[in-house]
Backbone as ProteinMPNN parsed JSONL, in Angstrom:
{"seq_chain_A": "XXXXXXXXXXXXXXXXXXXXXXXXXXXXXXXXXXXXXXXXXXXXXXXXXXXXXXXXXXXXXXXXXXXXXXXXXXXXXXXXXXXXXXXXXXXXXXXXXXXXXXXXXXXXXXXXXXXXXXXXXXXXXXXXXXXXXXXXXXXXXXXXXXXXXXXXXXXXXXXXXXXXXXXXXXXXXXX", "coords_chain_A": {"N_chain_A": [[19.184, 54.917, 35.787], [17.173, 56.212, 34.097], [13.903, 55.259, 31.84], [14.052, 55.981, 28.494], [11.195, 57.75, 26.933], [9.769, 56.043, 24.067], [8.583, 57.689, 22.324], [10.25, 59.637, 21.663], [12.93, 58.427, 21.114], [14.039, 58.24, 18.88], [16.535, 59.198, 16.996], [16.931, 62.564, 15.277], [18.123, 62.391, 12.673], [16.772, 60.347, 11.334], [13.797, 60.034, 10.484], [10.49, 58.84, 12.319], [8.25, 56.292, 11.16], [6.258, 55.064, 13.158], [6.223, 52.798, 16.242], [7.466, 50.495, 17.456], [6.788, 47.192, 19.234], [6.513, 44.192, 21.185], [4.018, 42.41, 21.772], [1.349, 40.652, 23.26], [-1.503, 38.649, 22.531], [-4.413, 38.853, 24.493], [-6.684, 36.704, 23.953], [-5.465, 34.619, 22.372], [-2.889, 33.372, 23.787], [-0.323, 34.048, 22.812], [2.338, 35.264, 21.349], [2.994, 38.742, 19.732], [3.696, 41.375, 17.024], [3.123, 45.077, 17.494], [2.685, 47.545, 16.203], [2.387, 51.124, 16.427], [1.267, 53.891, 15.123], [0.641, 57.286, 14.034], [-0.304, 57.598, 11.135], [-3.499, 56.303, 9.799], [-3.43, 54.62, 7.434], [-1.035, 53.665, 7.27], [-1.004, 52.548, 9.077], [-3.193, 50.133, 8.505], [-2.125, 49.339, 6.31], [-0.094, 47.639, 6.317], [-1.392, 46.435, 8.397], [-2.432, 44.208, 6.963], [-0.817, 42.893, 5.32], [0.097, 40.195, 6.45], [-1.224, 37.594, 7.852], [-4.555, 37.185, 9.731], [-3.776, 40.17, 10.851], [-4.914, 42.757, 12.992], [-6.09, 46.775, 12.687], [-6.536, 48.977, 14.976], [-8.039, 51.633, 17.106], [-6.327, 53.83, 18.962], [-5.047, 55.93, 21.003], [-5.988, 59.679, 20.656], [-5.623, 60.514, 17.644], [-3.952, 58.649, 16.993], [-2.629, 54.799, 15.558], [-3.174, 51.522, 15.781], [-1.821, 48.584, 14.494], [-1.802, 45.459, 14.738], [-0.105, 42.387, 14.57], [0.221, 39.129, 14.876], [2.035, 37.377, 14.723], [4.832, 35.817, 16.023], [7.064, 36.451, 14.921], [9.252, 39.117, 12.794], [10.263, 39.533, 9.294], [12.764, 41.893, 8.561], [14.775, 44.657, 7.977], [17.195, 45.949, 9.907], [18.741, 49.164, 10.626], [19.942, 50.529, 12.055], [20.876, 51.195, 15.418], [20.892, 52.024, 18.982], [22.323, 51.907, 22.13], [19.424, 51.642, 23.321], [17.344, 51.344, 21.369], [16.098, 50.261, 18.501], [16.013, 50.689, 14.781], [14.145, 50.084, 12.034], [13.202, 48.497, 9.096], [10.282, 46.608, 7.501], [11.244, 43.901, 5.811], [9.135, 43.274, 3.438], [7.848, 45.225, 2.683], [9.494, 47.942, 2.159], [9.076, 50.517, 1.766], [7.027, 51.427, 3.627], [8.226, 52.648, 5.743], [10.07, 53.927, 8.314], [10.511, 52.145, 11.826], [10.338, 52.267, 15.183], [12.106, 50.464, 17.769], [12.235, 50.36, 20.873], [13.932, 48.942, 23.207], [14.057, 49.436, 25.898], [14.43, 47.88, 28.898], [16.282, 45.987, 28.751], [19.273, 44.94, 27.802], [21.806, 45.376, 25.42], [23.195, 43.499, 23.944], [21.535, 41.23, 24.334], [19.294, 42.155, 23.267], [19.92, 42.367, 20.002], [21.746, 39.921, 17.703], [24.192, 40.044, 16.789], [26.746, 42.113, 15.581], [26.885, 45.848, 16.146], [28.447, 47.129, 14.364], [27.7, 45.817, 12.085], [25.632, 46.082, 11.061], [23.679, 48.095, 8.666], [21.426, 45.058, 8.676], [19.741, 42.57, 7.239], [17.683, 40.575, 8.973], [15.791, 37.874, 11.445], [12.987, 39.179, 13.256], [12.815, 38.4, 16.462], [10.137, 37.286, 19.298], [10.818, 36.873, 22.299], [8.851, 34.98, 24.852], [9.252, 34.52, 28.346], [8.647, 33.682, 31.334], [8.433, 34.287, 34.853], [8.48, 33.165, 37.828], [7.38, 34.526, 40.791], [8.91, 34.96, 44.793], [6.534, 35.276, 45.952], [4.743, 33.527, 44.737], [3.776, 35.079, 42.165], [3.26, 35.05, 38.883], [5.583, 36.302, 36.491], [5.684, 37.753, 32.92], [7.236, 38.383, 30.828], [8.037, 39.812, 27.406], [10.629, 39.747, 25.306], [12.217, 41.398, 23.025], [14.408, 40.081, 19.999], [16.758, 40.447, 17.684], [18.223, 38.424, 15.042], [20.438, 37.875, 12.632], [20.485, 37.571, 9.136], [21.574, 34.374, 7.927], [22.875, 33.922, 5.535], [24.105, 36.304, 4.12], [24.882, 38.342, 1.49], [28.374, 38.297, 0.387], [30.883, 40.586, 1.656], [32.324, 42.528, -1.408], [35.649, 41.017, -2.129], [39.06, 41.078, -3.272], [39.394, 39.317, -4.702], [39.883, 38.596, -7.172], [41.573, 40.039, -8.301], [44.302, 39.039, -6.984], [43.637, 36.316, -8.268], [44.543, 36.493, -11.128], [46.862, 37.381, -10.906], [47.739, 35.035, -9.93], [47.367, 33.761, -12.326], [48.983, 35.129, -14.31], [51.778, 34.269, -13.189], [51.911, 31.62, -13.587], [51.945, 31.513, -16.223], [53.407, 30.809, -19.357], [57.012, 32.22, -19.969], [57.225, 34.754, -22.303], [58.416, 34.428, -25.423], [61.688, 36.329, -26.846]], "CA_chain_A": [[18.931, 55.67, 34.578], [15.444, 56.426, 33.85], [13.91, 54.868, 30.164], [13.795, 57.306, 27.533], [9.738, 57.692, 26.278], [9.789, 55.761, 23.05], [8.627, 58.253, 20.95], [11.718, 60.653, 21.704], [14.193, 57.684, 20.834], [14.842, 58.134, 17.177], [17.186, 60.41, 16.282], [16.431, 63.209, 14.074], [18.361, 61.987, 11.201], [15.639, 59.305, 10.531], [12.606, 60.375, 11.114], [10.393, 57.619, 12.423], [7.051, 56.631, 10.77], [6.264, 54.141, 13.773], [7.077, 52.542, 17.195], [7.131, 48.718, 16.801], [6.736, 47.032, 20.778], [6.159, 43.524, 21.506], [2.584, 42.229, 22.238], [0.472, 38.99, 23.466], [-3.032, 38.415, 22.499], [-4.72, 37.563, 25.469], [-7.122, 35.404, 23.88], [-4.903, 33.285, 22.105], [-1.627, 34.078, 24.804], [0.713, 33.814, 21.953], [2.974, 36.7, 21.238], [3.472, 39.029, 18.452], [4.146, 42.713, 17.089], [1.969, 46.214, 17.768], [2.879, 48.837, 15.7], [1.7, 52.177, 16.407], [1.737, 54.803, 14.138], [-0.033, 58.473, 13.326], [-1.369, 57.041, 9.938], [-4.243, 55.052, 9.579], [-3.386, 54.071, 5.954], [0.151, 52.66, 7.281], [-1.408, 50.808, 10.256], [-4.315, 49.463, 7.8], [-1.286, 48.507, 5.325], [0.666, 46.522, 7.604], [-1.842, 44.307, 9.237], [-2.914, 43.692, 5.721], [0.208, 42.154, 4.692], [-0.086, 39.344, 7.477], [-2.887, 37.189, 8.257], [-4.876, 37.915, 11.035], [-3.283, 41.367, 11.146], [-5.729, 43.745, 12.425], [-6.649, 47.667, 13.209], [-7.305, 49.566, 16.522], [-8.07, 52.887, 17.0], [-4.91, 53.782, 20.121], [-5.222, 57.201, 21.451], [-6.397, 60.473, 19.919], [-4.374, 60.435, 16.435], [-2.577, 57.182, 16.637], [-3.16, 54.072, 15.208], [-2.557, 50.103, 16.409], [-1.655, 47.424, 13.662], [-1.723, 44.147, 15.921], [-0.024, 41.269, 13.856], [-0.106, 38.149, 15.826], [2.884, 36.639, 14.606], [6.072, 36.06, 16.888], [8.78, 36.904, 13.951], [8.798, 39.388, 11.246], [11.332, 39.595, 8.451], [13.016, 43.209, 8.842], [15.608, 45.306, 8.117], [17.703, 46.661, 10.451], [18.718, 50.039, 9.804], [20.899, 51.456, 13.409], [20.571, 50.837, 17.157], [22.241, 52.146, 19.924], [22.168, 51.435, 23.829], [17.935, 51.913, 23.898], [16.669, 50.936, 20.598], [16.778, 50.133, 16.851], [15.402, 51.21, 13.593], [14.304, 48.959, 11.205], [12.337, 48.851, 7.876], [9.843, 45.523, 7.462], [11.868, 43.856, 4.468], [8.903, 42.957, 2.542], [7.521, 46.427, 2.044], [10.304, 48.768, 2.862], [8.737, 51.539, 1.762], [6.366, 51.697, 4.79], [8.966, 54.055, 6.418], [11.161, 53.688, 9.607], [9.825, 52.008, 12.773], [11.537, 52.132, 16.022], [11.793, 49.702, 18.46], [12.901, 50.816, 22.357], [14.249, 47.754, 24.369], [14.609, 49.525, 27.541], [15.431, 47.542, 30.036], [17.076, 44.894, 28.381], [20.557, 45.784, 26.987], [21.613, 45.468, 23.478], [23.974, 42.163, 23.667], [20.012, 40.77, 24.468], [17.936, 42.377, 21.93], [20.86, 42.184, 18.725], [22.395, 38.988, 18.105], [25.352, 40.941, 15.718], [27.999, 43.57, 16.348], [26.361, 46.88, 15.832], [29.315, 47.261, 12.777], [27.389, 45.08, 11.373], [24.173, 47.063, 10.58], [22.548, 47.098, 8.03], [21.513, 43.898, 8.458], [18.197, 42.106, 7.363], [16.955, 39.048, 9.37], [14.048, 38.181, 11.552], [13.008, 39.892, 14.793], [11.331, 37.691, 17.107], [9.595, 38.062, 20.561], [10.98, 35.571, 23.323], [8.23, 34.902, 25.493], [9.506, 34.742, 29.44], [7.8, 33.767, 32.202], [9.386, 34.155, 35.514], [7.702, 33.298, 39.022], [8.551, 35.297, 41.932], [8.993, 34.241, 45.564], [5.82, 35.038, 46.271], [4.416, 32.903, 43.431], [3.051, 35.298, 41.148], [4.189, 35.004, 37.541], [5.513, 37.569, 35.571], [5.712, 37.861, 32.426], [8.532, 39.427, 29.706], [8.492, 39.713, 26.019], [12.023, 40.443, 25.485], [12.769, 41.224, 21.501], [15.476, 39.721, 19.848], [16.999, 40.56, 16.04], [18.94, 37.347, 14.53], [21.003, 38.498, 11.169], [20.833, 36.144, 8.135], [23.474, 34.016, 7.92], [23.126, 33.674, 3.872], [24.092, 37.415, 3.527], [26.107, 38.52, 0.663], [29.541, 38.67, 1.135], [31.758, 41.811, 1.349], [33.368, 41.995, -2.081], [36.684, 41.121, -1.864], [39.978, 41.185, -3.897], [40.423, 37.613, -5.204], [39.965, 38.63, -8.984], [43.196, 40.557, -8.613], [44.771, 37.575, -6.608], [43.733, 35.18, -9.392], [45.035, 37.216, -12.204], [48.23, 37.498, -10.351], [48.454, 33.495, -10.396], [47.658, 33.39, -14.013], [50.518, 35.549, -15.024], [53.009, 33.88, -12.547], [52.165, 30.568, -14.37], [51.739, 31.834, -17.662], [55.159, 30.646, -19.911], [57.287, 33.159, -20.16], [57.274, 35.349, -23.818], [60.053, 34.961, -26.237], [62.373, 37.707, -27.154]], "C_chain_A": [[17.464, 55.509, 34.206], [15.266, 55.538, 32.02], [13.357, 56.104, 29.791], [11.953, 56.821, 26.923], [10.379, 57.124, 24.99], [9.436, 56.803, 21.612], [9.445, 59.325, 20.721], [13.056, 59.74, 21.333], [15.32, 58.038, 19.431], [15.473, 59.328, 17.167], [16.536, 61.216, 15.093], [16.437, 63.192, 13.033], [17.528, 61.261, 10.562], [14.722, 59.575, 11.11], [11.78, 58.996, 11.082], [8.957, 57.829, 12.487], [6.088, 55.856, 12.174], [6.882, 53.664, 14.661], [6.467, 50.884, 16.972], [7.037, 48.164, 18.811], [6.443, 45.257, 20.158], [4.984, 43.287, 22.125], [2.417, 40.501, 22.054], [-0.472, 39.128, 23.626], [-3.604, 38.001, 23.676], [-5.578, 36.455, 25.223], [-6.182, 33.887, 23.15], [-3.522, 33.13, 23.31], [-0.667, 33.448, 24.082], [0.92, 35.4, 21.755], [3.182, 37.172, 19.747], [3.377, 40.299, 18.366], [2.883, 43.592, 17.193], [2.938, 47.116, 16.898], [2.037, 50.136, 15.993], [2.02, 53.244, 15.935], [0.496, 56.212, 14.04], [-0.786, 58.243, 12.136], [-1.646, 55.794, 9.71], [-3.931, 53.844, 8.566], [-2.216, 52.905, 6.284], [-0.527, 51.714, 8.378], [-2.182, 50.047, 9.339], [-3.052, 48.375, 6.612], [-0.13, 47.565, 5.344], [0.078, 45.823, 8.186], [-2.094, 43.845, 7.907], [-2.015, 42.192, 4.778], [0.573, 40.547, 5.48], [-1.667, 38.868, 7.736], [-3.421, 37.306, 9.311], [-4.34, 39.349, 12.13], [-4.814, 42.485, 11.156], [-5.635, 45.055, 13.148], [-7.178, 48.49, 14.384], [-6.875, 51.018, 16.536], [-6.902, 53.24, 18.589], [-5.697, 54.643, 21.309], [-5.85, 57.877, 20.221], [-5.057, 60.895, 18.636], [-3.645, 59.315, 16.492], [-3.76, 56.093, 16.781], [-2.335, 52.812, 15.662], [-2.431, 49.215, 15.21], [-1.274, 46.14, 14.712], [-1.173, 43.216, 14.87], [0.556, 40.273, 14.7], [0.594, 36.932, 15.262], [4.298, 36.965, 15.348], [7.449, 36.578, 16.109], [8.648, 37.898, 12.595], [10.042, 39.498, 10.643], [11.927, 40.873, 8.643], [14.265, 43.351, 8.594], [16.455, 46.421, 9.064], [18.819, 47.883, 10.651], [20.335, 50.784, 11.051], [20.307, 50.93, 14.738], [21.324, 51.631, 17.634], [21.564, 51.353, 21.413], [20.597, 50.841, 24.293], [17.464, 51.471, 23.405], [17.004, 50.796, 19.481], [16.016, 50.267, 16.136], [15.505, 50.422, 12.929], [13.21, 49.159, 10.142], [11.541, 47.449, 7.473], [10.334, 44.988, 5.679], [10.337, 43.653, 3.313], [7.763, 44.31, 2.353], [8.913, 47.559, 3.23], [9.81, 50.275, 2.676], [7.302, 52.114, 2.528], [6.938, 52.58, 6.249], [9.741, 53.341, 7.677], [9.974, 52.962, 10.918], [10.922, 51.481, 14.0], [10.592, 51.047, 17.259], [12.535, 49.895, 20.308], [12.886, 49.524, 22.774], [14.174, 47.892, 25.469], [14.03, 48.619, 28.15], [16.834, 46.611, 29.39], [18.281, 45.583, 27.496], [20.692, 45.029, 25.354], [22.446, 44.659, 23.02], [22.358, 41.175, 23.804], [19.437, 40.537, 23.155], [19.059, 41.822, 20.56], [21.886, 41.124, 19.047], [24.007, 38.986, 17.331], [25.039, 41.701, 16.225], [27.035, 44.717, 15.631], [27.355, 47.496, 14.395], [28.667, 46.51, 12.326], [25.923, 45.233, 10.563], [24.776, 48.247, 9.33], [22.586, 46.202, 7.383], [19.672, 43.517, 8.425], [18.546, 40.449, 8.182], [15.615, 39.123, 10.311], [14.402, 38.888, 13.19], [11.829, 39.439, 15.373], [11.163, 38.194, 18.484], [9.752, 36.49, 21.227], [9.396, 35.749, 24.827], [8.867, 34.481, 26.797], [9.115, 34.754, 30.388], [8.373, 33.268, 33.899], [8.148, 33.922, 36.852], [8.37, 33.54, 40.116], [8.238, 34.267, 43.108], [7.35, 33.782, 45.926], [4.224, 34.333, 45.471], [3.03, 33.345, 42.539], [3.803, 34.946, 39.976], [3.592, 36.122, 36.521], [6.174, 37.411, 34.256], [6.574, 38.653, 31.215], [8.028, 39.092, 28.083], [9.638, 40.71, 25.423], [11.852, 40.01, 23.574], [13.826, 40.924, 20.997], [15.57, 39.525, 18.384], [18.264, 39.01, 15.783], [19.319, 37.709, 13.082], [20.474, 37.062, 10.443], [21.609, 35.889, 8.104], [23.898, 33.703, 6.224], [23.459, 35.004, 3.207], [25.008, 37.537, 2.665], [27.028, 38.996, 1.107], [29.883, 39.903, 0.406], [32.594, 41.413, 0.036], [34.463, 42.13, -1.924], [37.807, 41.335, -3.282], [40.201, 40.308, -4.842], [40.647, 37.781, -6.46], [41.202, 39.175, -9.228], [43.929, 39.561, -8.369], [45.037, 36.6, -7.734], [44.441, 35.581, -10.57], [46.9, 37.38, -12.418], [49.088, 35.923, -10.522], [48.156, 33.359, -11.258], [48.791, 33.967, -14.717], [51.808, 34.971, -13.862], [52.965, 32.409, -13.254], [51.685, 30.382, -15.78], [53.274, 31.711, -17.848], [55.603, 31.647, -20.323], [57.121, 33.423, -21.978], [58.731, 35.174, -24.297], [60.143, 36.084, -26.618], [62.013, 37.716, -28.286]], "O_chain_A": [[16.871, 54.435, 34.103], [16.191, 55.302, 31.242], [12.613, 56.923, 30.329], [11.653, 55.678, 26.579], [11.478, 57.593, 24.694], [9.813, 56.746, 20.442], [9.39, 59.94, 19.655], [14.152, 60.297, 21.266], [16.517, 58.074, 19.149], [14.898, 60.405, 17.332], [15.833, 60.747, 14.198], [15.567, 63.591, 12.258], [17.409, 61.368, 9.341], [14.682, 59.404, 12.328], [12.035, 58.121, 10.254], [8.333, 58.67, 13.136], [4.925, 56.255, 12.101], [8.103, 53.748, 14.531], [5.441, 50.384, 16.51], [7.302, 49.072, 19.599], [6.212, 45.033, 18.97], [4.793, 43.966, 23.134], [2.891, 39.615, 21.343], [-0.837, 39.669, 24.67], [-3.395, 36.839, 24.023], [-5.507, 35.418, 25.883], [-6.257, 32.677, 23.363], [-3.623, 31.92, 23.512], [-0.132, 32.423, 24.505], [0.161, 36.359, 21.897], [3.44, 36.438, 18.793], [2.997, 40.828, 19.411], [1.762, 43.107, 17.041], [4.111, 47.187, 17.263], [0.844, 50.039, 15.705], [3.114, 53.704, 16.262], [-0.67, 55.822, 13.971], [-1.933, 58.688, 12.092], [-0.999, 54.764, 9.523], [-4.079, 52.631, 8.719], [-2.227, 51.741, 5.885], [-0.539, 50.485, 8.456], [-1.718, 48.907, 9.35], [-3.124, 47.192, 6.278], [0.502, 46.958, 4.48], [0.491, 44.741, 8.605], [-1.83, 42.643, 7.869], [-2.312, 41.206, 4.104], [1.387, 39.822, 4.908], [-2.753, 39.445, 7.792], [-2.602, 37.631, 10.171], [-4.402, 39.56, 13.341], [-5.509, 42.891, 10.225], [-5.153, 44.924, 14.273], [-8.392, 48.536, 14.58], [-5.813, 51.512, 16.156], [-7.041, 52.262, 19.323], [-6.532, 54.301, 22.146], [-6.184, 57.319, 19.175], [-3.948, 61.405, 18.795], [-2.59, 59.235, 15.863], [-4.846, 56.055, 17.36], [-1.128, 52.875, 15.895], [-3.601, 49.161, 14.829], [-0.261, 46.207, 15.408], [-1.996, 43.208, 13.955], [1.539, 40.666, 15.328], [0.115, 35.798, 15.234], [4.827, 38.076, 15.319], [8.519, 36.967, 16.579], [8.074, 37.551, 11.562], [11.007, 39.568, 11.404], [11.045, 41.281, 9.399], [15.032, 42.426, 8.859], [16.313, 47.631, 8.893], [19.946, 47.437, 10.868], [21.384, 51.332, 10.714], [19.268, 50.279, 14.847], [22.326, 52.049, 17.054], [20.653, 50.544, 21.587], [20.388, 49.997, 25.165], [16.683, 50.752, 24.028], [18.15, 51.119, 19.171], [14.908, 49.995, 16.598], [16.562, 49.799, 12.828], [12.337, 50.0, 10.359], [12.407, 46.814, 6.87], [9.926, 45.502, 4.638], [10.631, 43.984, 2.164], [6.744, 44.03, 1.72], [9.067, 47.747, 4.437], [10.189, 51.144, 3.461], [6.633, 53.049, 2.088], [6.385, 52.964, 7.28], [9.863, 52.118, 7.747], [8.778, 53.25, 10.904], [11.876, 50.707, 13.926], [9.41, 50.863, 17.548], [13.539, 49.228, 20.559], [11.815, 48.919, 22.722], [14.183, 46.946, 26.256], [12.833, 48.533, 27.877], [18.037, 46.696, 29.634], [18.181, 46.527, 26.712], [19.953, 44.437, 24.566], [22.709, 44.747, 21.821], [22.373, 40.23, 23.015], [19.197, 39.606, 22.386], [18.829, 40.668, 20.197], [22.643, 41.105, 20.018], [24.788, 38.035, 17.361], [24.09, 42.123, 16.887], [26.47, 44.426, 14.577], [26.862, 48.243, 13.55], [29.514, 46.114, 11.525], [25.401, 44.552, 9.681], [25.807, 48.907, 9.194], [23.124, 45.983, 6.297], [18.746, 43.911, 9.133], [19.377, 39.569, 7.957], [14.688, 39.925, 10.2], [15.397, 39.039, 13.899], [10.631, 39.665, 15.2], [11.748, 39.185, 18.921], [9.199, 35.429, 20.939], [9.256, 36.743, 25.541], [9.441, 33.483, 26.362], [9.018, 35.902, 30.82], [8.676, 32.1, 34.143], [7.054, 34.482, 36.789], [9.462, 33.105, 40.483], [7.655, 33.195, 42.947], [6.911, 32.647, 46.113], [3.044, 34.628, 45.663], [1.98, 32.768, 42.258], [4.963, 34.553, 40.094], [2.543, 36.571, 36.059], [7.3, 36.918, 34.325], [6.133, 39.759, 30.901], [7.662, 37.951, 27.8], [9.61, 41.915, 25.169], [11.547, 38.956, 23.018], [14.689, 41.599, 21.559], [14.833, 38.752, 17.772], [19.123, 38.84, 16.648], [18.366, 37.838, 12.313], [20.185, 35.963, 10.917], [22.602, 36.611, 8.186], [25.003, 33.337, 5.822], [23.254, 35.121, 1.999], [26.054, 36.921, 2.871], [27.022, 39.875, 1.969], [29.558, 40.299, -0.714], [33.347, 40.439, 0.02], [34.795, 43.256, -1.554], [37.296, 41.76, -4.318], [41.055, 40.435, -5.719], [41.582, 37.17, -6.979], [41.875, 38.873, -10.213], [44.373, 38.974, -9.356], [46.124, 36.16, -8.109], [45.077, 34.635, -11.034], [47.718, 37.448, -13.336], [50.214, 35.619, -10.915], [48.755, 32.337, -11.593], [49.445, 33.379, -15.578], [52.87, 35.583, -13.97], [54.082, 31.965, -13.517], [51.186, 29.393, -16.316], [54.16, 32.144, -17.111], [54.882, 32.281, -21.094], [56.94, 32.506, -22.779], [59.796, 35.571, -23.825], [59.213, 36.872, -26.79], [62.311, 38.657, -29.021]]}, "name": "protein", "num_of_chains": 1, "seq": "XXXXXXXXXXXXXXXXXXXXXXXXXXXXXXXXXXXXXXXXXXXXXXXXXXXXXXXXXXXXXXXXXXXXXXXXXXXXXXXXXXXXXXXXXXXXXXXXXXXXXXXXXXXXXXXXXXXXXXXXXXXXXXXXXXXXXXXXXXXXXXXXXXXXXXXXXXXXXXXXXXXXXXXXXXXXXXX"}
């Protein structure tokens, strides 16, 4: 199966402001996110929010935000088989940004059931370094979403429940 181009991933329903990828500095060779996006303003306002987040001009019309941290906080919005949509929790209103996994399948990248979206936690970048026979070494940064585990729970029923054992040991009424 061939990989789908990243910027054909997103479905139409969410339009997507951004493709998010995995990246490693080579001068420091620590890993961390690339965003690339059509507006300057959003790449400029996203490394901003991170320290040592900075700016690169891409291609013609697109823009690079480099932030040079291995984990960001995020909301995760949908996935399927290829990739996932996610919103950076601490400005969500910086729009959609998709993230293509291809190759790696999607028990890999998402560490929760796809029923289980939307889910915020962090999305880090496993660094991977494999040496072949003929002892080069190659290199992976495989992405990987981890839910919170402090999420609010589904509300449930119990207030009816409890209500139910207060009138079963409530004394009966006289006639």
């Amino acid at each position: 199966m061939a990989a789908r181009n990243p910027r054909d991933v997103m479905p139409e329903r969410n339009p997507c402001d951004g493709r998010l990828s995995p990246w490693a500095d080579a001068a420091a060779d620590a890993p961390g996110w690339l965003i690339t996006t059509a507006s300057r303003r959003l790449a400029v306002a996203v490394a901003t929010t991170v320290s040592n987040g900075t700016v690169h001009c891409h291609e013609k019309d697109e823009w690079q935000a480099r932030i040079p941290q291995p984990v960001l906080i995020v909301v995760v919005i949908g996935a399927d088989h290829g990739a996932l949509w996610c919103r950076l929790s601490a400005q969500p209103h910086y729009g959609v940004l998709v993230l293509a996994f291809v190759p790696w399948p999607v028990t890999t990248v998402l560490k929760c059931p796809l029923t289980a979206l939307p889910a915020q936690g962090r999305l880090s970048v496993r660094d991977v370094r494999v040496i072949t026979r003929m002892g080069r070494t190659v290199r992976y940064l495989i992405p990987a979403f981890t839910p919170d585990l402090h999420r609010p729970q589904q509300e449930t029923h119990a207030s009816t429940r409890d209500s139910d054992v207060q009138v079963a040991n409530r004394p009966a009424l006289p006639r």
